[in-house]
C-alpha positions as CSV (number, residue, x, y, z in Angstrom):
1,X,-16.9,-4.3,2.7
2,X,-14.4,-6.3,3.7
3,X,-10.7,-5.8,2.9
4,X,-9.2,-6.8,-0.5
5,X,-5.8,-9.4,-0.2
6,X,-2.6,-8.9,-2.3
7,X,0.3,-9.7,-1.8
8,X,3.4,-7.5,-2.7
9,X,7.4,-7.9,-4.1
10,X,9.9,-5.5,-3.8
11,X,13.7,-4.9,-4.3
12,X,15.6,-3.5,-1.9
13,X,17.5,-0.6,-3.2
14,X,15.1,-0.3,-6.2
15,X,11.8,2.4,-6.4
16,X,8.8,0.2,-6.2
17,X,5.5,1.4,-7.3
18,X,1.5,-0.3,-7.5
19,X,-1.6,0.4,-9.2
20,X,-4.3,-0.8,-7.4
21,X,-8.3,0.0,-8.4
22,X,-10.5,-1.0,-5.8
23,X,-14.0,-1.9,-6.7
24,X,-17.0,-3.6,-5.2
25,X,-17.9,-7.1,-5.6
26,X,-20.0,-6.6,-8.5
27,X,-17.1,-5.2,-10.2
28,X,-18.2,-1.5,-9.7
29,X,-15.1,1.1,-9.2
30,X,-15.2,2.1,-6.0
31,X,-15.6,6.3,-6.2
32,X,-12.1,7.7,-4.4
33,X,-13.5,11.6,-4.8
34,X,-12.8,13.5,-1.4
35,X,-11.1,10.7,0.2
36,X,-8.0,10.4,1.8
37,X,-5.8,7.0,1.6
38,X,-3.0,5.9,3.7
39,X,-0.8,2.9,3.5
40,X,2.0,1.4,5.8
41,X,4.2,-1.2,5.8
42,X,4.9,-3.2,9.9
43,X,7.1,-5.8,10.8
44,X,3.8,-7.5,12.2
45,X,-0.1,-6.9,12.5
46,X,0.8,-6.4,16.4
47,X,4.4,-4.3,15.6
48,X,3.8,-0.5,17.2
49,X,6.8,0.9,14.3
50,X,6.1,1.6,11.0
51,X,8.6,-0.1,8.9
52,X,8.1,2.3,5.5
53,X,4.8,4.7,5.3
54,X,4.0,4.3,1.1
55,X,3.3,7.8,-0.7
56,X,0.2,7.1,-2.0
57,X,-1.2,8.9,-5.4
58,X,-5.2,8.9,-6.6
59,X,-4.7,9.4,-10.2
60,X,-7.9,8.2,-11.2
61,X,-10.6,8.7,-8.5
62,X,-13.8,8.7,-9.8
63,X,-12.5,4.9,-11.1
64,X,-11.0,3.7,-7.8
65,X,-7.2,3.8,-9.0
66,X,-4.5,4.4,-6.6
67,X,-1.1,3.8,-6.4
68,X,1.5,3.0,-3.8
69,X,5.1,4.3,-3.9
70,X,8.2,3.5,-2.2
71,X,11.4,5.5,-3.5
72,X,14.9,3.7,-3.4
73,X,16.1,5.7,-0.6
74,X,13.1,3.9,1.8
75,X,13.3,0.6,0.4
76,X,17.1,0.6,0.6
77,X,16.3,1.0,4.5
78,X,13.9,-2.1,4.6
79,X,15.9,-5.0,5.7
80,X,15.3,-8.4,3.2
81,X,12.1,-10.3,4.5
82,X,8.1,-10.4,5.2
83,X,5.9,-7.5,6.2
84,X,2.4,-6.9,6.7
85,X,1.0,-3.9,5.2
86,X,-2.6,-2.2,4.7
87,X,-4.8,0.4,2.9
88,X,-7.2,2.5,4.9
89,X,-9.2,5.0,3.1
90,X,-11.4,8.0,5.1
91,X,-14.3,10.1,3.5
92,X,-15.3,13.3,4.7
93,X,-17.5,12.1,7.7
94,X,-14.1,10.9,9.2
95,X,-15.3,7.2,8.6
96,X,-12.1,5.0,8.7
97,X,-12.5,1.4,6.2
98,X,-9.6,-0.7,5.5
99,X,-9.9,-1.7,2.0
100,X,-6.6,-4.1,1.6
101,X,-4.5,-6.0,3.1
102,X,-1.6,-8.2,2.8
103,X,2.1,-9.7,2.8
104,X,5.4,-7.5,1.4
105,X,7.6,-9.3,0.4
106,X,11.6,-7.7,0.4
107,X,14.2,-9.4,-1.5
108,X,17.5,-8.2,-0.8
109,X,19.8,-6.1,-3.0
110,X,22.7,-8.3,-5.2
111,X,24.5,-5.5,-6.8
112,X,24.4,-2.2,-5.6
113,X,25.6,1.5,-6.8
């Protein structure tokens, strides 16, 4: 299956968090059960530092639904700009998939605390 595209906005200074359900392309949820996801955020594809590792919660899995959080503290350490980030899922066979992909987006801070 091939990887999903969205593109993301975030403050810096603020918490940030995404729902995302994956599905298939006839719309079917795709079943999260027993699967571990991991997301990060790069400066580049080709960039060998993570810029900001997301925490990543299955609320729903049987439906697909995950979500992606960044807490103030990290985004306040993100400096204003573009990043590449992705979402990699791995079932219990150790079988790696990407499932999206895409652009972050940081705006910087105007008022701050």
């Amino acid at each position: 299956m091939p990887a999903g595209y969205q593109e993301l906005f975030l403050e810096k200074g603020a918490s940030f968090s995404t729902s995302i359900t994956l599905d298939d392309i006839y719309g079917v949820p795709y079943d999260l059960t027993n699967m571990e996801v991991k997301s990060q955020i790069r400066k580049s594809y080709y960039s060998s530092n993570t810029t900001a590792e997301f925490t990543v919660s299955i609320p729903q899995a049987i439906d697909g639904v995950i979500i992606l959080i960044l807490d103030s503290a990290t985004t306040s350490n993100i400096a204003p700009g573009r990043y590449v980030y992705d979402v990699i899922i791995k079932d219990s066979s150790n079988s790696v998939t990407r499932v999206l992909e895409g652009i972050v987006n940081v705006i910087p801070q105007v008022t701050e605390f």
